[in-house]
N, CA, C and O atoms as CSV, one atom per row, in Angstrom:
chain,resi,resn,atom,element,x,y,z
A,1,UNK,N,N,123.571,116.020,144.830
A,1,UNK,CA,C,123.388,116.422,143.452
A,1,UNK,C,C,123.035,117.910,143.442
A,1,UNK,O,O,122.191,118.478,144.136
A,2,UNK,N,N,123.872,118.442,142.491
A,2,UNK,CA,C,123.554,120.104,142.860
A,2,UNK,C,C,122.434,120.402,141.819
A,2,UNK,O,O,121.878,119.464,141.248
A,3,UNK,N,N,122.024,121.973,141.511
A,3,UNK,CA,C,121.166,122.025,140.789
A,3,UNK,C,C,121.480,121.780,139.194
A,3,UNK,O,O,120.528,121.286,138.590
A,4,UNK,N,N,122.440,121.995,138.554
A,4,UNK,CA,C,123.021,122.088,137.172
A,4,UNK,C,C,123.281,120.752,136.818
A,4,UNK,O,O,123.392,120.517,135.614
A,5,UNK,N,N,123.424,119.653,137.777
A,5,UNK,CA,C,122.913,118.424,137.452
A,5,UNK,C,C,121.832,117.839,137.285
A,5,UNK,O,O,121.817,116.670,136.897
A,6,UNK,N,N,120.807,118.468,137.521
A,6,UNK,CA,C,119.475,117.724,138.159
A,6,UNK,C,C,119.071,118.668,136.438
A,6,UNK,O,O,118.448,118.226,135.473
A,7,UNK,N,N,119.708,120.021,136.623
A,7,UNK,CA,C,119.051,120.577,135.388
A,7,UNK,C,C,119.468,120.278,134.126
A,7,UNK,O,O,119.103,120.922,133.142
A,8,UNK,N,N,120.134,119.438,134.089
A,8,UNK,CA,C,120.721,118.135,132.778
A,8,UNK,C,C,120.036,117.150,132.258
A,8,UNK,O,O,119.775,116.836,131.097
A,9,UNK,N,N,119.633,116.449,133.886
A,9,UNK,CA,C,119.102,115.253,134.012
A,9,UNK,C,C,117.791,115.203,133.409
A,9,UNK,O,O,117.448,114.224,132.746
A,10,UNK,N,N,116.851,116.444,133.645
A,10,UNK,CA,C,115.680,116.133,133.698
A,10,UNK,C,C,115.309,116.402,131.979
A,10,UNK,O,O,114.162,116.101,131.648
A,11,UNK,N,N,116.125,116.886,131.026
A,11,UNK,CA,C,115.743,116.898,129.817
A,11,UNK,C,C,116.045,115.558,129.497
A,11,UNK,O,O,115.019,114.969,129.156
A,12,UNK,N,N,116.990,114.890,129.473
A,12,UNK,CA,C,117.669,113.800,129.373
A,12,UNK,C,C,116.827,112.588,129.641
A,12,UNK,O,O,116.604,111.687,128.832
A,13,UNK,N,N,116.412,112.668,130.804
A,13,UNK,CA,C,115.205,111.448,130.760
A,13,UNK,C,C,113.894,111.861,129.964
A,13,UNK,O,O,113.156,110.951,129.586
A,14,UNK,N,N,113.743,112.457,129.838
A,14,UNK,CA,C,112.271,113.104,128.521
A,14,UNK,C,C,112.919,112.461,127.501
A,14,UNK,O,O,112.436,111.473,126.948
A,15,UNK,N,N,114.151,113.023,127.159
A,15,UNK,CA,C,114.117,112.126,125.760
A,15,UNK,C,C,113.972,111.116,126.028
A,15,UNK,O,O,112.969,110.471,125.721
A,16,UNK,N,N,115.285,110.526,126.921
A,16,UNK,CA,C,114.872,108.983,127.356
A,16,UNK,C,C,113.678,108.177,127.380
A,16,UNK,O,O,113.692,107.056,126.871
A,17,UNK,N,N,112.744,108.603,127.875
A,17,UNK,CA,C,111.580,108.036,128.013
A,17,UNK,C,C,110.749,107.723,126.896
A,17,UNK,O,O,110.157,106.663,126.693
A,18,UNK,N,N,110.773,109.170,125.907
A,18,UNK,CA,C,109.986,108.806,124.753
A,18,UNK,C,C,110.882,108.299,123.954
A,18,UNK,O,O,110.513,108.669,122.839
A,19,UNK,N,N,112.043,107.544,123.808
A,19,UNK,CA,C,112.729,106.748,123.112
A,19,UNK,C,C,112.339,105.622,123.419
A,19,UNK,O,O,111.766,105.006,122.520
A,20,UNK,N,N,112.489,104.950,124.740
A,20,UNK,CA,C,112.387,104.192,125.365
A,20,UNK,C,C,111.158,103.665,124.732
A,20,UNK,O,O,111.098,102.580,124.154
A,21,UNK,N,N,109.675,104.931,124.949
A,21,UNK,CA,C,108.666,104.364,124.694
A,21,UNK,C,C,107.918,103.901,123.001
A,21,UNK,O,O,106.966,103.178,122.709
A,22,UNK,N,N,108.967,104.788,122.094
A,22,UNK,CA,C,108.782,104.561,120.908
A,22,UNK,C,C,109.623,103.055,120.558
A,22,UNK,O,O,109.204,102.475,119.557
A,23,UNK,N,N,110.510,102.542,121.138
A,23,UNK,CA,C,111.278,101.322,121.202
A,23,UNK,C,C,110.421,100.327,121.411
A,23,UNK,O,O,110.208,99.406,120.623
A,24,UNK,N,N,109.820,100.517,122.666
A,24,UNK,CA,C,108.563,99.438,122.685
A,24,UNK,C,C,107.608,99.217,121.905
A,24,UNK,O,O,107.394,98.118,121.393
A,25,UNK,N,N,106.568,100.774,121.635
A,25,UNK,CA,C,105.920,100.256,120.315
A,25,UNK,C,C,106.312,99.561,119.392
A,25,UNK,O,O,105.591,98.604,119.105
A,26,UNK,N,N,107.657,99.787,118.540
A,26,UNK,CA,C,107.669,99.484,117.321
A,26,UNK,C,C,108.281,98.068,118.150
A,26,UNK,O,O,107.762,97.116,117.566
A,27,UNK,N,N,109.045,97.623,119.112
A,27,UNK,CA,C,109.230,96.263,119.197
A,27,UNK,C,C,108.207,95.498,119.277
A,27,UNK,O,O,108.298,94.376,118.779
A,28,UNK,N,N,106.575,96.042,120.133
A,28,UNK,CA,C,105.551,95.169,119.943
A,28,UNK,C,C,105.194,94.648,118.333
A,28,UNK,O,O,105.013,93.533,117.843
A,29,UNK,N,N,105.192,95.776,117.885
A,29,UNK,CA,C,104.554,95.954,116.532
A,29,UNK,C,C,105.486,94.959,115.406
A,29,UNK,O,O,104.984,94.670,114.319
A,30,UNK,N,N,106.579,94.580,115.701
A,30,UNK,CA,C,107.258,93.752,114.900
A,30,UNK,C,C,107.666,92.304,115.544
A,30,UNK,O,O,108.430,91.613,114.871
A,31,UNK,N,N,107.413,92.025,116.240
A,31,UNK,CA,C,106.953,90.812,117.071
A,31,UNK,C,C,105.516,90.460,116.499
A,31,UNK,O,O,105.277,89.454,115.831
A,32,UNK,N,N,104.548,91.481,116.875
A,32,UNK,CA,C,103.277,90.657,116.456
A,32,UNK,C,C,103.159,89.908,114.730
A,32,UNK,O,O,102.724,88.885,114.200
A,33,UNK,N,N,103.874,91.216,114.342
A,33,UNK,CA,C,103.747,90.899,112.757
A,33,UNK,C,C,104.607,89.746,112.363
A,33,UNK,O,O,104.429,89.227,111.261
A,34,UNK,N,N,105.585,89.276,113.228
A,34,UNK,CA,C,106.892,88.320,113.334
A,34,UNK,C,C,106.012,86.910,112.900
A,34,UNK,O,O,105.926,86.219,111.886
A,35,UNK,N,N,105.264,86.895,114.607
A,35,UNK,CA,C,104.656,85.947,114.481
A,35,UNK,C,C,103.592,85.064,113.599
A,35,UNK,O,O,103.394,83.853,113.503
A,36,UNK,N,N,103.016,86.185,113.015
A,36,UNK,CA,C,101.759,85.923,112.297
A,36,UNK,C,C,102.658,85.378,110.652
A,36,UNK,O,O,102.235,84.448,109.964
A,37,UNK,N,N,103.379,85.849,110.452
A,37,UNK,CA,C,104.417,85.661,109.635
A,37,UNK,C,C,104.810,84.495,109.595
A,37,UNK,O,O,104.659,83.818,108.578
A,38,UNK,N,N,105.435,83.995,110.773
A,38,UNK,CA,C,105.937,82.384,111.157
A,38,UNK,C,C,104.999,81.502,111.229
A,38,UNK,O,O,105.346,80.332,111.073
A,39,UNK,N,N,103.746,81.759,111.448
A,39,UNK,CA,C,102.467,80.814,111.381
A,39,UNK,C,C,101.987,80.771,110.493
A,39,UNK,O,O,101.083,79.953,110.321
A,40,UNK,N,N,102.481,81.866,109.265
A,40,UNK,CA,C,101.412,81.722,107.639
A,40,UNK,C,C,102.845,80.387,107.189
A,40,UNK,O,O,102.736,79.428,106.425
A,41,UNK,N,N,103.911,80.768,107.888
A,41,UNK,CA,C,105.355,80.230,106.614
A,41,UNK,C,C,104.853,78.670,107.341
A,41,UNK,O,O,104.818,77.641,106.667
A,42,UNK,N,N,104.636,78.695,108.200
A,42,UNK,CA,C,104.448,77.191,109.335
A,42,UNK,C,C,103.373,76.642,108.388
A,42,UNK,O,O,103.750,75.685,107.711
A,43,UNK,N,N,102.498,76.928,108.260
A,43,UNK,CA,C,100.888,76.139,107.630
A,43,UNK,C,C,101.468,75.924,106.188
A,43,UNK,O,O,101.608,74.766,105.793
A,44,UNK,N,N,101.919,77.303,105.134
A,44,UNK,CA,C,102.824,76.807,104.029
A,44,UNK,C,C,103.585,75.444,103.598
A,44,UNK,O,O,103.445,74.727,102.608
A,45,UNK,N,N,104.695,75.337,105.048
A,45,UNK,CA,C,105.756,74.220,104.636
A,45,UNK,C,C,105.103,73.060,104.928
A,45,UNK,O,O,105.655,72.048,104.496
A,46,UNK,N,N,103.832,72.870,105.689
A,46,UNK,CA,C,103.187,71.552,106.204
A,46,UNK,C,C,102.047,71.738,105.016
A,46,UNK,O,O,101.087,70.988,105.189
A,47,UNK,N,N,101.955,72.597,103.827
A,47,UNK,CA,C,101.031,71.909,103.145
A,47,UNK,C,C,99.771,72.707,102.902
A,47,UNK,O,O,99.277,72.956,101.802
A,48,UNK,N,N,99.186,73.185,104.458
A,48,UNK,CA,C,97.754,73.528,104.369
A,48,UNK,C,C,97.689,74.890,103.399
A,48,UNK,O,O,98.610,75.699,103.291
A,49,UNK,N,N,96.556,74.957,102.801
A,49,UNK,CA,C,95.577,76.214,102.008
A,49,UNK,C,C,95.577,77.530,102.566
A,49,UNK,O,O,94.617,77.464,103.333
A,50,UNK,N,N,96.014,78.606,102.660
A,50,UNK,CA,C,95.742,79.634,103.663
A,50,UNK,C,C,94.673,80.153,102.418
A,50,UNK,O,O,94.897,80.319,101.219
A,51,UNK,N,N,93.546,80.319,103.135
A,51,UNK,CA,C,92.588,81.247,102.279
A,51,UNK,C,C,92.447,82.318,102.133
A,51,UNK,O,O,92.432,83.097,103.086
A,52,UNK,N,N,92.247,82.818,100.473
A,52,UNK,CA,C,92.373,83.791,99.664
A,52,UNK,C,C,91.800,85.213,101.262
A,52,UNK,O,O,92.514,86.191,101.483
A,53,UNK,N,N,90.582,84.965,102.026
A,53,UNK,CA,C,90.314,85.842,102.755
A,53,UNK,C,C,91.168,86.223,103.488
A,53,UNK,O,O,91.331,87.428,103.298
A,54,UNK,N,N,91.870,85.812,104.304
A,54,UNK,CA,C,93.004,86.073,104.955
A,54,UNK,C,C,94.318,86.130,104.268
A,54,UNK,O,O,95.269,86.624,104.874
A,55,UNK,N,N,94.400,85.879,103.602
A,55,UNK,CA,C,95.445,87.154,102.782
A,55,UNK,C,C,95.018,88.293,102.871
A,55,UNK,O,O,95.465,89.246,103.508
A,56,UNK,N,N,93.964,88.193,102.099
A,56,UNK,CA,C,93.332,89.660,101.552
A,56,UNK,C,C,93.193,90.661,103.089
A,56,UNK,O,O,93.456,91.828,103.378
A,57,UNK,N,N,92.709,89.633,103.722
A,57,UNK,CA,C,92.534,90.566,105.565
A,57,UNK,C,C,93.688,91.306,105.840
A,57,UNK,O,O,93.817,92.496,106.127
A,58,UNK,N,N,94.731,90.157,105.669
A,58,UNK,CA,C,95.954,90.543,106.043
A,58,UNK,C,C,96.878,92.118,105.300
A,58,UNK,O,O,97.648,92.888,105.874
A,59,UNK,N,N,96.356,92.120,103.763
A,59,UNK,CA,C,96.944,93.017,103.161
A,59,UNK,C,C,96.468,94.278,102.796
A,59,UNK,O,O,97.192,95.137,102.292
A,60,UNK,N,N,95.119,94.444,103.060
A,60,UNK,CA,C,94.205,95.189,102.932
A,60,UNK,C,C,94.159,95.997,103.942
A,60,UNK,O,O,94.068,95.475,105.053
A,61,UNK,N,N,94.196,97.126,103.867
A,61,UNK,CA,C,93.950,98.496,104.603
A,61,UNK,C,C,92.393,98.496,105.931
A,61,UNK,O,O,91.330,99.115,105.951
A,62,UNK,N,N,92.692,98.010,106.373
A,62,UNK,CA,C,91.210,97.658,107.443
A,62,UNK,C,C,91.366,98.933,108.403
A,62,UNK,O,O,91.688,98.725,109.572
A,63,UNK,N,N,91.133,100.353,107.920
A,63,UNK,CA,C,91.127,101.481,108.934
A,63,UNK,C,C,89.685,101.642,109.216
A,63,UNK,O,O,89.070,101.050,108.328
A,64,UNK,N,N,89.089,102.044,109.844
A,64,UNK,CA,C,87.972,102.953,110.022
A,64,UNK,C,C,87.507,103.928,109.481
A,64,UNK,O,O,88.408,104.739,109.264
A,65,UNK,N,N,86.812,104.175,109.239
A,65,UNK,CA,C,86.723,105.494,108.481
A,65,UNK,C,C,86.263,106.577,108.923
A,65,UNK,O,O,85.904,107.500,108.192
A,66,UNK,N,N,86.214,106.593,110.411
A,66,UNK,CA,C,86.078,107.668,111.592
A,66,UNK,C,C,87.485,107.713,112.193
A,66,UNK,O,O,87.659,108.638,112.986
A,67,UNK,N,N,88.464,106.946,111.988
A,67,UNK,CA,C,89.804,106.985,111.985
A,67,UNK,C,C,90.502,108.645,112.646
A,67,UNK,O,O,90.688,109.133,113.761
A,68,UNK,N,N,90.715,109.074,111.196
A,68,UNK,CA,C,91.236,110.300,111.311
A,68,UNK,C,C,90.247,111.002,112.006
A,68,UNK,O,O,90.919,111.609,112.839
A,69,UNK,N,N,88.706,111.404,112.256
A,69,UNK,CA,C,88.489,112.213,113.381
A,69,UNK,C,C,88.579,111.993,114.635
A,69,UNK,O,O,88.553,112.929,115.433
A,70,UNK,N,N,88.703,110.674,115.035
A,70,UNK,CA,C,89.134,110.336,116.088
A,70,UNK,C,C,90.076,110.840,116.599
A,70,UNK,O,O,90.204,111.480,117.642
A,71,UNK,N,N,90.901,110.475,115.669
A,71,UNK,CA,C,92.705,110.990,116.217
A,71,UNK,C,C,92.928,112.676,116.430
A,71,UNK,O,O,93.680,113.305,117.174
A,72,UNK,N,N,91.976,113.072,115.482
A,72,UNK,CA,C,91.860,114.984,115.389
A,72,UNK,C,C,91.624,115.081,116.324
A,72,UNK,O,O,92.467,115.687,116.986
A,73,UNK,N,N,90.198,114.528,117.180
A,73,UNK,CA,C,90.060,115.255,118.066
A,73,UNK,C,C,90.559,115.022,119.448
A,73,UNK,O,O,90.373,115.738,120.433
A,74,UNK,N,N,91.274,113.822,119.358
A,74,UNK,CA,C,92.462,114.179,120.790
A,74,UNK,C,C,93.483,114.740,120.574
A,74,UNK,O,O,94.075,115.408,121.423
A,75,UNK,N,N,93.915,114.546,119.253
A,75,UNK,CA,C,94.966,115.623,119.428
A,75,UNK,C,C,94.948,116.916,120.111
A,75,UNK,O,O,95.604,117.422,121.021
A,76,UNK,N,N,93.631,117.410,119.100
A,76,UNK,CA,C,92.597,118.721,119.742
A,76,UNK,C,C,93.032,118.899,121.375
A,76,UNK,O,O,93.744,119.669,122.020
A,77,UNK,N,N,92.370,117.992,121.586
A,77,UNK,CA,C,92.342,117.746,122.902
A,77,UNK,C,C,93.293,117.777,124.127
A,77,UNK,O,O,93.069,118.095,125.295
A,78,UNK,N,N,94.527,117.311,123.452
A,78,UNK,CA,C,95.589,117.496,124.166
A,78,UNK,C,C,96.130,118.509,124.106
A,78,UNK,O,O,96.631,119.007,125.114
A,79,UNK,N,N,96.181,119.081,122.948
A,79,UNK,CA,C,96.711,121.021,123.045
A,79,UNK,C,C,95.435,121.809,123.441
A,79,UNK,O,O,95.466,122.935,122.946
A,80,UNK,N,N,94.573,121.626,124.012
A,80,UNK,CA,C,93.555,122.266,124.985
A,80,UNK,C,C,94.003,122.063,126.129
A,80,UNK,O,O,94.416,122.985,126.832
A,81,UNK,N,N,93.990,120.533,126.584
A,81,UNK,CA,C,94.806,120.457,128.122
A,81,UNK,C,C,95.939,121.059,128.243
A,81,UNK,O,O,96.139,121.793,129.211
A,82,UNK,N,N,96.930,120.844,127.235
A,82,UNK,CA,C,98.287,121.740,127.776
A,82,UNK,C,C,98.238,123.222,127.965
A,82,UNK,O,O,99.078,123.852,128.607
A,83,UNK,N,N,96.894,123.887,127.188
A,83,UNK,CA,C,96.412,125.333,127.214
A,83,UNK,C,C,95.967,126.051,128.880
A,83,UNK,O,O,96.073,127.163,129.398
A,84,UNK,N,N,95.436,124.714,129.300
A,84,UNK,CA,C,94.676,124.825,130.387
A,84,UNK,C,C,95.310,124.913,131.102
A,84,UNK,O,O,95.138,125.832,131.904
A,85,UNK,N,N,96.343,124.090,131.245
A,85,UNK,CA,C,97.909,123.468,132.438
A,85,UNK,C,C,98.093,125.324,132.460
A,85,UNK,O,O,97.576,126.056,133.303
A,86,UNK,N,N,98.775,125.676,131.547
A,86,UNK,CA,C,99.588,126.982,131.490
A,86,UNK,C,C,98.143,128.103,131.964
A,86,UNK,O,O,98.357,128.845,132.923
A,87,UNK,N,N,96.869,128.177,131.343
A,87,UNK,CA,C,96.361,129.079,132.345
A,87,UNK,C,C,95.676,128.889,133.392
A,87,UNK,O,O,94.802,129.642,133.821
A,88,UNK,N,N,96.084,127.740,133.920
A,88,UNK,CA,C,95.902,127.655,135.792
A,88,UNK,C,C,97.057,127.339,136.388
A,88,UNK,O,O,97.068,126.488,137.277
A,89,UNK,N,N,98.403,128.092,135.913
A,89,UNK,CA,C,99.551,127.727,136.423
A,89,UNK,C,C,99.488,129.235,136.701
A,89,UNK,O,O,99.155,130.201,136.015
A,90,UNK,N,N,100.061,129.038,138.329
A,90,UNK,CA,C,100.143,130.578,138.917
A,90,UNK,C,C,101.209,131.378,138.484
A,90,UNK,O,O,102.193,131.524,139.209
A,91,UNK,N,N,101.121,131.955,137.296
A,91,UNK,CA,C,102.464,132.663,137.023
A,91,UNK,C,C,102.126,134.064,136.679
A,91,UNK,O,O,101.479,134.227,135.644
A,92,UNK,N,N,102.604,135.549,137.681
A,92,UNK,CA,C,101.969,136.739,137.286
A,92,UNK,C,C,102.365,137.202,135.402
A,92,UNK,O,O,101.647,137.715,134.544
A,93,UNK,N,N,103.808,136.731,135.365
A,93,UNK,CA,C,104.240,136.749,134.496
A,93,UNK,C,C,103.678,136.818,133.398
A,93,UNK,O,O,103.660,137.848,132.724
A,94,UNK,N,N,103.100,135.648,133.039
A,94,UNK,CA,C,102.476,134.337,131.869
A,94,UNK,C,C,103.441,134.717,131.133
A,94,UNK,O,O,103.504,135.727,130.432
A,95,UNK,N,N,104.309,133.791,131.311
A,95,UNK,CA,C,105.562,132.960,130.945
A,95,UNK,C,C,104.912,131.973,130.640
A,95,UNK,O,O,104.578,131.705,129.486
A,96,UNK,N,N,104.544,131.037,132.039
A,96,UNK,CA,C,104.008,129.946,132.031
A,96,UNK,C,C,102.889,129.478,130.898
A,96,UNK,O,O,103.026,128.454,130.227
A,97,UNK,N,N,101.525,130.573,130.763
A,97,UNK,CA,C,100.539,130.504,129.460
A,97,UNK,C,C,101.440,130.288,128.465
A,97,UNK,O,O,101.287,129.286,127.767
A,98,UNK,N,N,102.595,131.227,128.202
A,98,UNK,CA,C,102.797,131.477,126.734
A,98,UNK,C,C,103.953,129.613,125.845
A,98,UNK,O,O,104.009,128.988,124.786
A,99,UNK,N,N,104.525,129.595,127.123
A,99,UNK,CA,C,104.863,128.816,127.074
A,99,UNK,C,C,104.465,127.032,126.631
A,99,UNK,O,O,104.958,126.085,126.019
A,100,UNK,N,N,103.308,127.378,127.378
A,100,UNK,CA,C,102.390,125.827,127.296
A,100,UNK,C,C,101.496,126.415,125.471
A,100,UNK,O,O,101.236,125.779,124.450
A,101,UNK,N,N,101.372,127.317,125.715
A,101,UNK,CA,C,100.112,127.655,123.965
A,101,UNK,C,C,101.461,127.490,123.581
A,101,UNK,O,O,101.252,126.325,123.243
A,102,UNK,N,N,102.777,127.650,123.314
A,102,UNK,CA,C,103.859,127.530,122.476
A,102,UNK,C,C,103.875,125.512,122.154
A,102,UNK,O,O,103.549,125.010,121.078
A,103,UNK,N,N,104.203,124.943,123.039
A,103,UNK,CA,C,104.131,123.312,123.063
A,103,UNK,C,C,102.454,122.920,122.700
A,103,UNK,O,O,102.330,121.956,121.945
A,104,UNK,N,N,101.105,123.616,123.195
A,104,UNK,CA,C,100.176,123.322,122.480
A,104,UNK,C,C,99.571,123.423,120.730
A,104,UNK,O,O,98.653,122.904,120.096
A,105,UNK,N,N,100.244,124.015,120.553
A,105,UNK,CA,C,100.585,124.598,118.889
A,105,UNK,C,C,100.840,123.482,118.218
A,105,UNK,O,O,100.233,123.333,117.158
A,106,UNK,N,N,101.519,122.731,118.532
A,106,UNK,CA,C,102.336,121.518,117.787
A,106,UNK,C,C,100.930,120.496,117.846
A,106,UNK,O,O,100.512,120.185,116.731
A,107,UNK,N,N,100.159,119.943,119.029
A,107,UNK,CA,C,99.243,118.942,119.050
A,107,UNK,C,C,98.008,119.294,118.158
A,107,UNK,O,O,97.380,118.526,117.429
A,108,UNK,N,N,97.768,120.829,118.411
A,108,UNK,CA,C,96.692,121.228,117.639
A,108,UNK,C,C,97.003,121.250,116.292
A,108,UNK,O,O,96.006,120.986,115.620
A,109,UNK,N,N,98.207,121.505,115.495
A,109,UNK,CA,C,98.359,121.409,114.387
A,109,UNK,C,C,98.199,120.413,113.872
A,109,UNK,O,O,98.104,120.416,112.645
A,110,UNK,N,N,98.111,119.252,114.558
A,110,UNK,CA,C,98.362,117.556,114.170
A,110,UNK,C,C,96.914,116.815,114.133
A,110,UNK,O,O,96.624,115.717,113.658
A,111,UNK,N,N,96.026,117.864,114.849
A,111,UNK,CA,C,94.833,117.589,115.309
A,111,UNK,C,C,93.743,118.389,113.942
A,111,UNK,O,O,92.679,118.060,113.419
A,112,UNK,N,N,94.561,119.394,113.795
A,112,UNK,CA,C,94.004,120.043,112.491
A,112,UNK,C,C,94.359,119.231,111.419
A,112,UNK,O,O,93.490,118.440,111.051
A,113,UNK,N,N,94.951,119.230,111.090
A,113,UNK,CA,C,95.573,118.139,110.295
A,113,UNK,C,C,94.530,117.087,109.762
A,113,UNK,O,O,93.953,116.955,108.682
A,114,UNK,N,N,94.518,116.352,111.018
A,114,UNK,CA,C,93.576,115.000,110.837
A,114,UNK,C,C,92.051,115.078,110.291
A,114,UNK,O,O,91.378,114.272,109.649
A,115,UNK,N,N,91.660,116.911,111.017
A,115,UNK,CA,C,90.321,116.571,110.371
A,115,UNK,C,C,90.236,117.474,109.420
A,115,UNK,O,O,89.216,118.158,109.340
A,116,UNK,N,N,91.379,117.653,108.454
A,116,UNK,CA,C,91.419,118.175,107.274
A,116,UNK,C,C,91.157,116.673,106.631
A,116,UNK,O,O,90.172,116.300,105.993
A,117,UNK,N,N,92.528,115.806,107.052
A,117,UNK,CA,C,92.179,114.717,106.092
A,117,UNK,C,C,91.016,113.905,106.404
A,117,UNK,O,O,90.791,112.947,105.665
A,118,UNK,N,N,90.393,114.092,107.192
A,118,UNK,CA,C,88.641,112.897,107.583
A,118,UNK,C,C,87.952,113.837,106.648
A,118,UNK,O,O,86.901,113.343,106.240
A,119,UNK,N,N,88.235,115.218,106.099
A,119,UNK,CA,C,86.868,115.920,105.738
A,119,UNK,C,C,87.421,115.607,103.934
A,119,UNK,O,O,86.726,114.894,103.210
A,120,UNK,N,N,88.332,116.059,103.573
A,120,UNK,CA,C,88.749,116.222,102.620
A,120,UNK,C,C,88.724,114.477,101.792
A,120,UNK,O,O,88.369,114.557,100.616
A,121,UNK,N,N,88.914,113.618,102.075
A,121,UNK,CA,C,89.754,112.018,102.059
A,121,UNK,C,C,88.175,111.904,101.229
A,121,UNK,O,O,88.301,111.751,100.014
A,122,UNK,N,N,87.064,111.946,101.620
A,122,UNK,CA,C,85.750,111.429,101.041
A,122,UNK,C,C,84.474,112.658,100.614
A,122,UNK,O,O,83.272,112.436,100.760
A,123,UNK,N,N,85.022,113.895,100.096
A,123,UNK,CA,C,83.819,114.886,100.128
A,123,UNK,C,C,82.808,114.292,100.055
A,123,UNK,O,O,82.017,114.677,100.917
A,124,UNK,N,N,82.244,113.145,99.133
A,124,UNK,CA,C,80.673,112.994,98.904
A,124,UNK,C,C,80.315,112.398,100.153
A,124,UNK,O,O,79.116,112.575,100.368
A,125,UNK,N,N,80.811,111.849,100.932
A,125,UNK,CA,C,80.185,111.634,102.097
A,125,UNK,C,C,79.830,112.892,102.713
A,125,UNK,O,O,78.733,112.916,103.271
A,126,UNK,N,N,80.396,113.742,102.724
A,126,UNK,CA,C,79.655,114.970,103.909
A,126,UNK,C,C,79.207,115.854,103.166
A,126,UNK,O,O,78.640,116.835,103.647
């Protein structure tokens, strides 16, 4: 395999992979919901009561409400590590820095983001 193959390949499985891995989530995620589905329609056709609580469990928004800072701050977190990758990557250049703060930009924005909406979502709490 020469190099102009290998230098094909290796974008190619990145996508691959996070396809791959977004495929699985959402296949877990619609399986679980499948099921729970087939066991409300199951208790239905035989008759039994499903109670008003579990509906309501079921349809009701059950987030956390430390939720979104949670998620902020790994995001945070992960465009810090990718910051870090690039300035302990030996490059006289910094190519390498500018490069990784270029792909860290995106996590931190997502991370900002989140604890815009944890701060903003409830002012009288804070």
């Amino acid at each position: 395999m020469n190099e102009s193959t290998l230098a094909l390949l290796v974008p190619f499985g990145f996508f691959l992979l996070v396809g791959l891995s977004l495929w699985m989530l959402l296949s877990y995620f619609a399986k679980k919901n499948g099921e729970i589905q087939q066991t409300l329609r199951l208790a239905l056709e035989k008759g039994a009561d499903v109670p008003a609580e579990l509906m309501e469990s079921l349809s009701a928004n059950n987030s956390h409400p430390q939720k979104d800072l949670r998620r902020g701050i790994v995001w945070t977190a992960v465009a810090v590590g990718l910051g870090l990758v690039g300035l302990f990557t030996p490059d006289p250049s910094n190519h390498a820095l500018m490069g990784t703060l270029a792909a860290a930009a995106i996590p931190f924005a997502i991370g900002i983001a989140y604890f815009a909406m944890h701060y903003l979502a409830k002012p009288q709490a804070h």
